[in-house]
N, C-alpha and C positions, 0 to 999 in steps of 0.2 A: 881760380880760373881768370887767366887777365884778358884785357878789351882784343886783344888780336883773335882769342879763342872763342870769344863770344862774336864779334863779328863774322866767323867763318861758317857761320850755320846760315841752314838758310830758313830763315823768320818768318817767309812770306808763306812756307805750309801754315803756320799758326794765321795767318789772317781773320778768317772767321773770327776767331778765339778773342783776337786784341781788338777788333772793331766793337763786340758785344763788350768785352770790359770797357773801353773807352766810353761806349755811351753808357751804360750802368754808373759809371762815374760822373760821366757828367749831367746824367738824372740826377747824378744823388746831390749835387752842387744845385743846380737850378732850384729843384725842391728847397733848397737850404735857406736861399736868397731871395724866393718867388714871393711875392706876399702874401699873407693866407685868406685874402678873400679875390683871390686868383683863383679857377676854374683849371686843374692838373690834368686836363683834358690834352694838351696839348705834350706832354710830357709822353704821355702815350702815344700819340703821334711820332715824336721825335722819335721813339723807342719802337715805334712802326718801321722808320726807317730805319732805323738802324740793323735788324733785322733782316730788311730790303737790302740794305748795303752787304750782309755779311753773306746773303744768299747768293749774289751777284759773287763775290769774290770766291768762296765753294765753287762753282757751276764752272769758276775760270782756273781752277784746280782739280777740275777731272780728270783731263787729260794729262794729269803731270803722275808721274810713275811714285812706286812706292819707295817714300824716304822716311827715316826717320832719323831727332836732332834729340840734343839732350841727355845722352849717353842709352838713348833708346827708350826715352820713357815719354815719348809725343811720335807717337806714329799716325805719320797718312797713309793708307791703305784704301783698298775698294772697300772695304768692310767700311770704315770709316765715314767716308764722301759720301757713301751711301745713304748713312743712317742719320746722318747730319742733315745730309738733304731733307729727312722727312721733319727731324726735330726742328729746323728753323721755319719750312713749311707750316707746321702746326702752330710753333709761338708765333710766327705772324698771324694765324688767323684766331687765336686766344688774344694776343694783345688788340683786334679790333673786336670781338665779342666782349673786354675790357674795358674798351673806350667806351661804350654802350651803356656799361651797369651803372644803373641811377638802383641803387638799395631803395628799399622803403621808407629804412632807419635813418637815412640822410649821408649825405657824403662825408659827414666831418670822418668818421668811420673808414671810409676808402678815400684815403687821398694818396698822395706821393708816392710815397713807399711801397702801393704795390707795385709799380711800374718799374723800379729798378732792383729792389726783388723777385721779382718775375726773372730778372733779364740777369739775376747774378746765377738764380737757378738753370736757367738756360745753359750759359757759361758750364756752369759743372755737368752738365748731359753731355754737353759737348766735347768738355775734358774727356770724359769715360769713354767716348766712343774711340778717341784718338789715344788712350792711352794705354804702354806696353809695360807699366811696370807696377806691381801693389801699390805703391806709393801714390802714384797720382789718379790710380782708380780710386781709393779711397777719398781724397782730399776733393775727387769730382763729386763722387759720394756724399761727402761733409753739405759741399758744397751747395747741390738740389737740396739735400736732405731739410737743413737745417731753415732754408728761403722756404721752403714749402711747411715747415711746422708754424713760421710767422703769419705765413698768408691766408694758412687755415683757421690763424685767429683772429684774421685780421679787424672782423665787428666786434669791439673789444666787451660792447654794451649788451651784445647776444649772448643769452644763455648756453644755446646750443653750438653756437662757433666757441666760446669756451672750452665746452665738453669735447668739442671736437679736435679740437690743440689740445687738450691734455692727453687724449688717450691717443692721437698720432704720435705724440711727443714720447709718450710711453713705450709705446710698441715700437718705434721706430729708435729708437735709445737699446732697447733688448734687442732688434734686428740686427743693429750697427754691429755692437758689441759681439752677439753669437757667430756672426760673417768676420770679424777683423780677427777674432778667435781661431777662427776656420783658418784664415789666411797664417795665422802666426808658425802653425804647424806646417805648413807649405816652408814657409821661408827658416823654420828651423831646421828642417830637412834638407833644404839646399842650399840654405846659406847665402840666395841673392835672392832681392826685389823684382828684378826683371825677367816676364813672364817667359821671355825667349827662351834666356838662360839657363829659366825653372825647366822647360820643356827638353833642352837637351841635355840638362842632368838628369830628369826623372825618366828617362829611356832605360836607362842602365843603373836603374831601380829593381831588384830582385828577392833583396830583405822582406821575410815574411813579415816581420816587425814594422819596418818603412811601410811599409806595403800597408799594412792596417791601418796605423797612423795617416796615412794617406787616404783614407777611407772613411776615418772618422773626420777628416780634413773637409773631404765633400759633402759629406753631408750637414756639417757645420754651417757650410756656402749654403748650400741651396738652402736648406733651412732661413739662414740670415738673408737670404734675398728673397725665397716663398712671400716674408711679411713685407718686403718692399713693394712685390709684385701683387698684393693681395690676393695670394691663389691658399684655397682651404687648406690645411686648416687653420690658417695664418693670419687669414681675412677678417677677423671680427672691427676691426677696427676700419674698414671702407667705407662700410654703409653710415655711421654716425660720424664721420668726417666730410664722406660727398654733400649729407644733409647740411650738417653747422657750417662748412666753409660758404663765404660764397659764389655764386657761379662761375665764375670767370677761373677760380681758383680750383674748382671741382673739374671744369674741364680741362684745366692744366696738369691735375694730375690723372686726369682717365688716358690721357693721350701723350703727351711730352714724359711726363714721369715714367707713364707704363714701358714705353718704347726707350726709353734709357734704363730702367731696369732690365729689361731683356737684352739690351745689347751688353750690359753689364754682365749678365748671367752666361752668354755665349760667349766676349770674351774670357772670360777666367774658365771656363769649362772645358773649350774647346784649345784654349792655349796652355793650359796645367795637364789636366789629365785625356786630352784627345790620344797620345804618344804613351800614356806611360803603364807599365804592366800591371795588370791586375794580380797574378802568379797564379788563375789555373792551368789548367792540364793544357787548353789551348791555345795557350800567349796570347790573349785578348787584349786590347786595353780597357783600362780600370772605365772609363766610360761608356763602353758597352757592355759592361759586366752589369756597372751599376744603370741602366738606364731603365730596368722598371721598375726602379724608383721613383726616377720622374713620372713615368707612365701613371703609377699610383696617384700621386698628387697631382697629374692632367684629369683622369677619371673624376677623383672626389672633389676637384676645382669646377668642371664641367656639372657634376651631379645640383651638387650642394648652391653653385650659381642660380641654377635655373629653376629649382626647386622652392626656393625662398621668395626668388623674383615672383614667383606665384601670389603671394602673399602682402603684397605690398601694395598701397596705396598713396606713398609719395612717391614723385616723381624722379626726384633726384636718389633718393634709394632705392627704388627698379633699376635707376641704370648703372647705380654701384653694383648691385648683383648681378648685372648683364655684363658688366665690364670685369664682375669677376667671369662668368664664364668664359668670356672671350679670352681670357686668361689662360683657362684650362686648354682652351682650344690652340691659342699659340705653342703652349708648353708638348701636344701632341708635337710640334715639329720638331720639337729639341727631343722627345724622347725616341722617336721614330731614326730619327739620324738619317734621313732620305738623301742621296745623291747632290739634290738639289734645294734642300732645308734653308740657305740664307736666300736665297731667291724666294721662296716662301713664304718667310719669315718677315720679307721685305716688303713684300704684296700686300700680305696678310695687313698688316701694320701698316701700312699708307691707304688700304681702304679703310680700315678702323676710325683711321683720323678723321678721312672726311665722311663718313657716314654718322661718328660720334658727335665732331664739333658742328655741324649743319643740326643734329636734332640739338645738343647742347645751347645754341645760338638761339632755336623756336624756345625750348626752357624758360630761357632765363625770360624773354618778351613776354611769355602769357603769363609767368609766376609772378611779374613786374606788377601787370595790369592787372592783374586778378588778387594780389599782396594773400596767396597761399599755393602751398606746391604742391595740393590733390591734384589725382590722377582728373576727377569730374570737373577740375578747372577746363580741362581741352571739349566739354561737352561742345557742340554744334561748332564749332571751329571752323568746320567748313562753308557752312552759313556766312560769319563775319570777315571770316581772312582764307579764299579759297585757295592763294600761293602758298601758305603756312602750314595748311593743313594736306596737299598734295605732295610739297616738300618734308612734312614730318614723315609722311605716308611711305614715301622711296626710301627713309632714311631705315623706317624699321623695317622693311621689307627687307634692305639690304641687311640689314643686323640682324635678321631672321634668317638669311642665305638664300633669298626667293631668287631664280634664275632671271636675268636681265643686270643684275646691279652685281658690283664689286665686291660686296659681301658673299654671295653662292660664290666665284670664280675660285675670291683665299678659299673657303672652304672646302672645295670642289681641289685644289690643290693638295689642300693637308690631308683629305682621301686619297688622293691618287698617291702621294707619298709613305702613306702609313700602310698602303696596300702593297706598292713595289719591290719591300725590300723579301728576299727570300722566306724568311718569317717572319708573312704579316701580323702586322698587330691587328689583329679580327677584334678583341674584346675591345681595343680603345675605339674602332672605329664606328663598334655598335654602340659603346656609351653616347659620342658623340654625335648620332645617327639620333640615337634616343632624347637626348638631351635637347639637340637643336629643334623636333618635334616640338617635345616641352615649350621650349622659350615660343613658340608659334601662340601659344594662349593670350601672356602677358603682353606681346608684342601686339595681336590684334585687337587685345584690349584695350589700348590706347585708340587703336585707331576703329576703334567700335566708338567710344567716347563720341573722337573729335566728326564723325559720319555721319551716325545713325541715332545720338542724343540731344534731343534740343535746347539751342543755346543758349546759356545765363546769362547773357545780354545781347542785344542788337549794335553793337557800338562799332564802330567801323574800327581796322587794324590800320596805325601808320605806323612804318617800321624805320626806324634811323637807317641811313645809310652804310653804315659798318655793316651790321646785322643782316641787310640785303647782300652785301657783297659777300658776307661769309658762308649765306646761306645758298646763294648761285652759285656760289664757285663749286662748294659742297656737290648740289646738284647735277653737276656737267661731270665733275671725277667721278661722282659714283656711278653715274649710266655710261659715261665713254668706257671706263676701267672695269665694266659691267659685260658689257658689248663690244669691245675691241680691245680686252687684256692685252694681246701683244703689243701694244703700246708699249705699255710697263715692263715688258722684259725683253723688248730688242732695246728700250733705251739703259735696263740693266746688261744686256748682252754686250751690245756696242761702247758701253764706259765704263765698266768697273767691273771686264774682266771676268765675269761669271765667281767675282768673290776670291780668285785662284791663289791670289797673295797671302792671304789672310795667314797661313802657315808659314810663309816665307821669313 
């Protein structure tokens, strides 16, 4: 490829992309040369901005139409801009719940490195959102993957963050592997990397043989991406990960990771086998043939979530099981296949963030001050810090699906979808129906705690300035996006096209 051919693309779709490596690199320099009784507080800042910078160039690439460079393996799409927006959204407000974490253990433990780790994991989300061909879904893949097995170990001196990188390291090395598997059968059958290509060869796919092969192909994928997403039964390894890593790092993958696995899972799904025949009697395609299968693993994701969450009295593992349900509950929109599913899917997933990282934010402050992550840590809460414990109160209400907050509206949408289509899915929407009941226990058992229990100290709450700001901003999305939803989908209306390209 020589410099004329490389100059004739146009580079400025990737911006986001190159701004975030640029500063990932030049954390990782600064770290290098910083001296190490220097405070890497500031590193995180830079990597604030940077963030800021890459959000600013996105938001000035909405309006630009779909291109893709590369031989079609970096596409900007609506799908794309979209889901970018939420992932940088979110790393910015992890990287200031980051700046915040003072460990117990001492910082020698969190210094540098996670802050341009963070930001190379970011990088590969972002890859995956933009990208049209096996090859650099994968390598976006590698990408998160691999930054997020370090970060989970990053107290190297903890028992439990040990345990916790070994068995992500585990599980997520077998996920890889079973999904690159899946994929291999794909690209043996058609012979290209690129997802287009794959879709308008497997049209005129009609081989019984193809045909299975192609079947064993998907459920390969979902499988290998099930244990990304930690949806049951796939999930054992969530809850002793959220616990050992630490915070900052727990909330990066309940929110950023989750939300690039899913957009992972919709691309490869909906661009391999949305088109391609399944070979019954009524020319379906293979994705609505197979989709209750997903249904099944929405169900037993929902079930087995909310169910465990019962049982728990750490804090950070209630809300791995909460976040696996929430799981099961996204995956109702991929099985359901509603009209309107990426609009949903979108919602859904940008209330998550701010309802998750606002109660994540409270976390990490009282687990700090209290140096344990029981649940009777948040006893009399409202006593000591009446913003804290008002604002945890919206967060799990909203995670609950109580009517007012952004949490009931996604939900209230994944019904109205699951209901629409000709044959409604009636059994997922009663599991879901049943389940969300359930989580109502554990949910106001926290907030029975932080209410109605009297408080283990009288000590007044001062909360760093990061923490404030993650936690207000939190506050304002989840009641406006609550109480004036259409916000959120005339500005998906008005810029990205109602998703329509995503085929294109």
């Amino acid at each position: 490829m020589d410099l004329e051919t490389l100059l004739s693309y146009e580079w400025s779709i990737m911006a986001p992309e190159f701004i975030i490596l640029g500063v990932a690199t030049a954390l990782s320099l600064l770290d290098l040369f910083m001296p190490k009784s220097q405070s890497r507080k500031i590193l995180g800042w830079l990597g604030f901005a940077g963030i800021l910078a890459a959000l600013v160039s996105l938001l000035g690439l909405v309006g630009h139409g779909t291109e893709s460079i590369l031989l079609d393996t970096f596409r900007l799409d609506s799908f794309a801009k979209a889901f970018k927006l939420l992932l940088l959204i979110g790393a910015a407000m992890v990287m200031l719940i980051a700046i915040s974490y003072e460990p117990n253990d001492g910082l020698e433990e969190f210094r540098g490195e996670f802050f341009y780790l963070f930001m190379a994991g970011l990088l590969g989300a972002m890859i995956m959102s933009s990208s049209g061909d096996l090859i650099t879904l994968f390598v976006g893949l590698e990408l998160l993957s691999i930054s997020s097995y370090i970060l989970a170990g990053m107290r190297k001196r903890n028992i439990q963050s040990n345990e916790s990188a070994m068995k992500y390291v585990i599980n997520g090395s077998i996920a890889t592997a079973i999904t690159l598997f899946g994929m291999s059968y794909v690209y043996g059958l058609t012979g290209t990397t690129n997802l287009k290509a794959m879709a308008g060869f497997l049209t005129s796919v009609f081989d019984e043989q193809h045909i299975y092969l192609l079947g064993l192909a998907f459920f390969m994928i979902v499988v290998g991406l099930s244990f990304k997403l930690a949806t049951a039964p796939f999930h054992m390894w969530a809850p002793d990960v959220y616990q050992g890593a630490p915070t900052p790092v727990t909330a990066f993958l309940s929110v950023v990771s989750k939300t690039a696995g899913f957009v992972l899972l919709v691309r490869i799904l909906f661009s391999i086998f949305a088109n391609t025949p399944s070979g019954d009697a009524q020319g379906l395609p293979m994705i609505l043939t197979l989709q209750d299968y997903i249904a099944f693993l929405a169900g037993a994701t929902m079930i087995i979530g909310n169910l465990i969450a019962l049982r728990q009295r750490n804090i950070k593992r209630l809300f791995a099981y909460s976040s696996i349900a929430q799981a099961g509950y996204l995956l109702v929109v991929i099985a359901t296949m509603s009209l309107f599913m990426f609009d949903t899917l979108w919602f859904y997933l940008g209330a998550y963030l701010f309802m998750n990282l606002g109660a994540f934010a409270i976390i990490q402050y009282v687990t700090h001050k209290s140096g344990s992550e029981d649940i009777s840590q948040f006893a009399g809460l409202y006593r000591r810090a009446p913003f804290l414990a008002i604002a945890m109160a919206i967060f799990l209400l909203s995670l609950a699906g109580i009517p007012g907050t952004a949490g009931f509206i996604g939900k209230l949408n994944i019904f109205m979808g699951a209901l629409v289509p000709q044959e409604g899915h009636y059994v997922l929407v009663s599991i879901m129906i049943a389940t969300t009941v359930v989580s109502y226990f554990y949910y106001f058992g926290v907030m029975v705690q932080m209410f109605f229990r009297p408080a283990a100290d009288t000590q007044k709450v001062k909360l760093p300035s990061a923490l404030t700001a993650v936690i207000s901003i939190s506050i304002v999305a989840t009641i406006l996006f609550g109480v004036a939803p259409n916000i959120a989908f005339d500005f998906l209306q008005g810029n990205f096209n109602q998703f329509t390209d995503f085929f294109q």
